[in-house]
N, C-alpha and C positions, 0 to 999 in steps of 0.2 A: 504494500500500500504506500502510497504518500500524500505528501501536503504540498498543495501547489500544482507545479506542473514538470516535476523533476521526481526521476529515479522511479518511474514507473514499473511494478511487481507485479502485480495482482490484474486481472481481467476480467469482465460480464463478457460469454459468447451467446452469440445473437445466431441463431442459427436460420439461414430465408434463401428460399431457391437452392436449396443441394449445398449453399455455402455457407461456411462458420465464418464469422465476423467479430474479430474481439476486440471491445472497447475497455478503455483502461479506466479504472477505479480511482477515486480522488477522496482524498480523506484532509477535513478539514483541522484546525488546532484542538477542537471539542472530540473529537471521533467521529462525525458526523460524515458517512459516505456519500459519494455519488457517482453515478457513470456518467462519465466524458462523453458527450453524442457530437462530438463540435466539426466531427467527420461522416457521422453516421450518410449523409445526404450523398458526400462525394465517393463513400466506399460501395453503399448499400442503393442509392437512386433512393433510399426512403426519407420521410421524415416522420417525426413524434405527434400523436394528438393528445392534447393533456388542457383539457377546458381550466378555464381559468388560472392557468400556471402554477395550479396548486404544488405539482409535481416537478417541478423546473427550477434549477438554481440559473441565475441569468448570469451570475456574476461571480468572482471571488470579493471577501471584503471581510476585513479585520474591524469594523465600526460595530457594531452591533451581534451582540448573541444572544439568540434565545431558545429556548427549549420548551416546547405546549405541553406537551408528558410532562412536565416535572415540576413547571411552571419556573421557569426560571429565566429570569430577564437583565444583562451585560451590557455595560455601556464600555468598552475598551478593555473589558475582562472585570472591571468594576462592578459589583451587583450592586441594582439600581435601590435597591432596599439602604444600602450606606449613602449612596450618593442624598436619595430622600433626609436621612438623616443628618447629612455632614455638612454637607454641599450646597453653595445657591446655584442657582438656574446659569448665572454665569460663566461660574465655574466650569458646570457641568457642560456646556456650548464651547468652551475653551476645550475641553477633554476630546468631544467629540471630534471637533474642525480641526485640531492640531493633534490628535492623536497621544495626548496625554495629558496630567495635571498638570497647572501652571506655578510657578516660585509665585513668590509672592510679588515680586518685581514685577514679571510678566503678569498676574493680573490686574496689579495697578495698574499699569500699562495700558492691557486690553481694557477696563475701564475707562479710562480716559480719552481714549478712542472712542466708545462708546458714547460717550457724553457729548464729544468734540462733533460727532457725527450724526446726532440726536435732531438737529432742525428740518426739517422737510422744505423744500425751495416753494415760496408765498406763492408763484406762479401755478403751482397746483393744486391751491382754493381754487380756482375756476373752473379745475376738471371734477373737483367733487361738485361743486354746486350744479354742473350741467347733467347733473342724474336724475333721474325720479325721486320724488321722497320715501317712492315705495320701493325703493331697489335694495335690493338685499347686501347688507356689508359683504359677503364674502363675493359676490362678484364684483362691485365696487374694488374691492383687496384687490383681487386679479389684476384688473384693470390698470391700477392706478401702481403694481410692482411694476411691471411691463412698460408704463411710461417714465418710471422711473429711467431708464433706457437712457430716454434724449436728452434728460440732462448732464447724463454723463457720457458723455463720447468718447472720451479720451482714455478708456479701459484697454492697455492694450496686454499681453499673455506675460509681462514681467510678473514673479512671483511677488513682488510687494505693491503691486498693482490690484491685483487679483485678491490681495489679504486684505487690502484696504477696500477695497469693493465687496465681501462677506462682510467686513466688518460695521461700513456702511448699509447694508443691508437690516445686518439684524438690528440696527438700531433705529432705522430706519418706519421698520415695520409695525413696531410698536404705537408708535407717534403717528405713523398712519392711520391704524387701528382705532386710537382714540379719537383722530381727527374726524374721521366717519360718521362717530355713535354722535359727535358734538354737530356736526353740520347737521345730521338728521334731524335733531329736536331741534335745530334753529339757535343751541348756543355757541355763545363764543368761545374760541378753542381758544386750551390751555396748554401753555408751552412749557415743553420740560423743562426741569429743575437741575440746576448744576451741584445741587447740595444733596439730593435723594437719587437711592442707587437703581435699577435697570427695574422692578418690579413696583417697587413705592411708587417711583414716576409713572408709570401706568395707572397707578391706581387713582395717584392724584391729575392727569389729567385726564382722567373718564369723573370724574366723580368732582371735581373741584370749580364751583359757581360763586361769582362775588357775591352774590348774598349767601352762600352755605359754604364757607370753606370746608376742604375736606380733612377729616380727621382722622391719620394712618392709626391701623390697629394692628401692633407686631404681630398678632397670631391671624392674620386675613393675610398681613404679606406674605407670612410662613405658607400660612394655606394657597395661594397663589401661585408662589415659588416651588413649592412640591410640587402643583399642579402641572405647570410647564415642564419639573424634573422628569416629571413619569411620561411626558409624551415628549420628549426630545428627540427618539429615534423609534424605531419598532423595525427592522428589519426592512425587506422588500416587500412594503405592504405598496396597496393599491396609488397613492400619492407617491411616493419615494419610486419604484417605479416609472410612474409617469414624469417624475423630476430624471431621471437618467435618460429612458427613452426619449424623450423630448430634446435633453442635453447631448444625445450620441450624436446628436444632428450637427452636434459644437455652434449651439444658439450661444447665444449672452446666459449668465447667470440668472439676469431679471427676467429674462422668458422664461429659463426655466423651473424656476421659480413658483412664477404665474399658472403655469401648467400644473403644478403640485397643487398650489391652493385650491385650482377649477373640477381636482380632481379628488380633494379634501371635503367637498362642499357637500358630497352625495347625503344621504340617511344612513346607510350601510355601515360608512366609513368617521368621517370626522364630524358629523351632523347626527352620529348616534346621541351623545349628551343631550344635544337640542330635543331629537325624538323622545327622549325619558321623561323632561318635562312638560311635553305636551301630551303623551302618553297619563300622567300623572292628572294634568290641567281636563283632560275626558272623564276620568275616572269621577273627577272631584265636579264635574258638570254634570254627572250619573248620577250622582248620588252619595257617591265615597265608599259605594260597597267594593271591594274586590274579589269577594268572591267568584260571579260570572267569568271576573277576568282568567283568574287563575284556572276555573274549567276549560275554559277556551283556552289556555296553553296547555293545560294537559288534554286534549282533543287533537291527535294526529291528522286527522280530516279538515282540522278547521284550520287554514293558511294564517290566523293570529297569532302574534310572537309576541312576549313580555318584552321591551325595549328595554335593554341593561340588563340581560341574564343571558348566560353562555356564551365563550367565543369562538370561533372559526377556527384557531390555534391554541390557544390553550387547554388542554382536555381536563384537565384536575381545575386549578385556580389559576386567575390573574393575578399573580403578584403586584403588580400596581392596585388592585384593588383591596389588598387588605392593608396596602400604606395609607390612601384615601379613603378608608373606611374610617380608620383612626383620624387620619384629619377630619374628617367628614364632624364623628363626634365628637373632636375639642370644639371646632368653629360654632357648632349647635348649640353647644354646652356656657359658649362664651357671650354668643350674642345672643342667646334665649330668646331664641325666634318663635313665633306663632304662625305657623305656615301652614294653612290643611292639606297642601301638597306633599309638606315635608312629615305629616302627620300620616297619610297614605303610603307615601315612601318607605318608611320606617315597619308599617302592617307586611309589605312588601316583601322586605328584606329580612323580616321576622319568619315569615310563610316559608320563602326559597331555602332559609336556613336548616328549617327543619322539617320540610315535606318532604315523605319517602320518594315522590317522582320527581322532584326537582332536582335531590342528590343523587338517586339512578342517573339522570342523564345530564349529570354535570354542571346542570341550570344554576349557576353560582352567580348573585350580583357581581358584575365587571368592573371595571373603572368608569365605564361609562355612566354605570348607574349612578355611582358615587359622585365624579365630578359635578354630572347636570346639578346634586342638590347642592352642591360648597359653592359652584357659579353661582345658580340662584340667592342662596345662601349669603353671599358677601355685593349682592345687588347685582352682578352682569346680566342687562337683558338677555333673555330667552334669543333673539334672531343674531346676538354675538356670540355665542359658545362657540359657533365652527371658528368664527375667528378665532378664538381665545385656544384654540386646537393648531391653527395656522401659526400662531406666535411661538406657541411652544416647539412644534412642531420642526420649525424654520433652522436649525441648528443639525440635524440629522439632514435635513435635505441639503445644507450646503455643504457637508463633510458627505453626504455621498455623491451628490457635484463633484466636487475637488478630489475624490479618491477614483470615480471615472475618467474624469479631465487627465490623471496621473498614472490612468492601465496601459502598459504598452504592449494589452492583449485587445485594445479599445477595437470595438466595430462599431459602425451603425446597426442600432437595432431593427431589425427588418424580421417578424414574424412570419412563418408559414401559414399556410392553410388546406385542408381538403375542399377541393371542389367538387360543387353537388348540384352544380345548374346546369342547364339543357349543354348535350350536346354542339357540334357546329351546328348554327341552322341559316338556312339560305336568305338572307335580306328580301324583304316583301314589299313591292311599290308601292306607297301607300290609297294611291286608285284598285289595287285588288285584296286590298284585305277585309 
């Protein structure tokens, strides 16, 4: 066996048409096997059908590990369980995009950057104002990374060019972010602060009005700052993905970028939070009974799915979700909220815990479940979550940016397909058909 692409031992033979065909076995730093098909086309004339990529590693990549069986989730070999505890959001962006923890120099540093880099050019008040008031921040987001663009022209492939444009980015996005939810309601945007650090500044300018100043609460920025921790990267999900695909084309970082967000925005994927509480907002417009609901998840017939229970990869628990569960209960606990949502929530996550068919098949409250309530929970409207998904997010897609930009196994990505439509057929003038 090996790792990498050296010192191949071991074989899968393929046996098709009378001929054996052996592909080599690639074994990752985890143990994690897989067969090499990166010839199968040119030895075999074949190729792979594997719906949805479940089965397909697209890439090698040292950013990210995780394991669904075991529930077990790596940000640079780091379990993301210590980084929740030790680390800010920061930090942990630092780890991901440079491949390890920073001195304390280097995160001064990358702070100051961050700060130095915090203003958004006044010329793009005009492009948010020329939107709907009903358009949703996270296409808004897309939009307005991607124009990011023209104001920066002068990106050219030097490596401290490139660091300063990530780094301009993440800080960037933030300030976006806020600037959005402030244009929406009609108020005046509030500009970050030289004095408060990458999450505080978020919070005070979403939330910060000259008649209500805002008032930072250490355990909201805590809960915020985990928030971002646990989604900084997640593997080759559906957005991360679409951020490299997009990138193999060797776009600009803000496009591809912008392509991650558009692809962030689904229900599925980073718009699950969003779904939990409006899942939640039905229940409590029913009535607040849940029991109906919970039949209809235990109903195989019936296509209803509890929003924030089970996931796609993880088969035991999501580790991120018993770190936000604890957050979840300080924040509750702190700000002694009265919520009948969060009062449903709670019946919820009471039921899945201990109902014999929930833990048969895994149905464990997610991260998802958890975050929608600490967002709610510390004021973020319901139609910002996916952003608040995008923010955090934004650090795992420019370290797998910058770790594709740096493969010198890079291809353009170009997917196969079986074709299943008509034969040749012979063009028909449209006077006889």
């Amino acid at each position: 066996m090996r790792i990498g692409v050296s010192d191949m031992t071991e074989y899968a033979k393929l046996k098709y048409n009378g001929k054996t065909f052996e592909l080599p076995i690639v074994v990752g730093s985890e143990g994690e096997e897989a067969i090499d098909i990166s010839k199968l086309r040119q030895e075999t004339g074949l190729i792979t059908l594997d719906y949805g990529y479940a089965n397909t590693g697209s890439c090698f990549s040292s950013i990210t590990f995780m394991d669904g069986e075991n529930g077990i989730l790596r940000y640079r070999g780091i379990p993301v369980e210590q980084l929740a505890e030790h680390s800010t959001f920061i930090e942990t962006a630092y780890l991901l995009i440079n491949g390890k923890l920073p001195s304390r120099k280097e995160l001064n540093g990358f702070s100051i950057l961050l700060n130095d880099n915090s203003l958004v050019h006044e010329d793009m008040r005009a492009f948010y104002q020329k939107f709907p008031r009903a358009s949703h921040p996270m296409g808004i987001l897309s939009s307005m990374v991607n124009a990011l663009r023209s104001f920066y022209p002068e990106l050219q492939s030097l490596e401290e060019e490139i660091n300063i444009t990530m780094t301009r980015l993440l800080s960037k996005l933030r300030t976006m972010a806020a600037m959005s939810y402030k244009i929406s309601r009609g108020h005046k945007v509030v500009y970050p602060r030289s004095d408060l650090m990458y999450c505080a500044n978020f919070l005070n300018m979403m939330f910060h009005t000259p008649v209500r100043p805002y008032r930072l609460d250490a355990d909201v920025v805590k809960a915020l700052e985990v928030f971002w921790i646990l989604h900084a990267d997640h593997e080759q999900n559906c957005s991360t993905s679409a951020v490299r695909i997009v990138g193999s084309g060797r776009v600009t970082l803000f496009a591809a970028i912008s392509a991650g967000i558009a692809a962030l925005w689904g229900p599925l994927h980073g718009g699950a939070n969003q779904a939990v509480v409006e899942m939640l907002t039905e229940i409590h417009e029913n009535g607040g009974n849940i029991k109906p609901y919970i039949e209809r998840a235990r109903d195989r017939k019936d296509p209803f799915r509890l929003m924030g229970f089970g996931h796609r990869v993880y088969k035991t628990y999501d580790p991120r979700a018993k770190i936000m569960k604890t957050m979840c209960d300080r924040i509750l606990n702190r700000l002694n909220l009265h919520d009948p949502l969060l009062d449903i929530a709670r019946e919820l996550e009471g039921v899945a815990l201990k109902d014999d068919y929930f833990i048969e098949h895994n149905l464990y409250p997610n991260v998802d479940f958890y975050s929608g309530i600490v967002l709610r929970a510390i004021g973020i409207p319901t139609n910002m979550f996916t952003v608040m998904f995008a923010i955090g997010r934004l650090p795992g897609w420019i370290a797998q940016w910058k770790e594709s930009m740096d493969d010198p196994n890079w291809k353009l990505c170009r997917p196969r397909q079986v074709y299943t439509g008509p034969q040749k057929t012979d063009y028909v003038p449209i006077d006889k058909r």
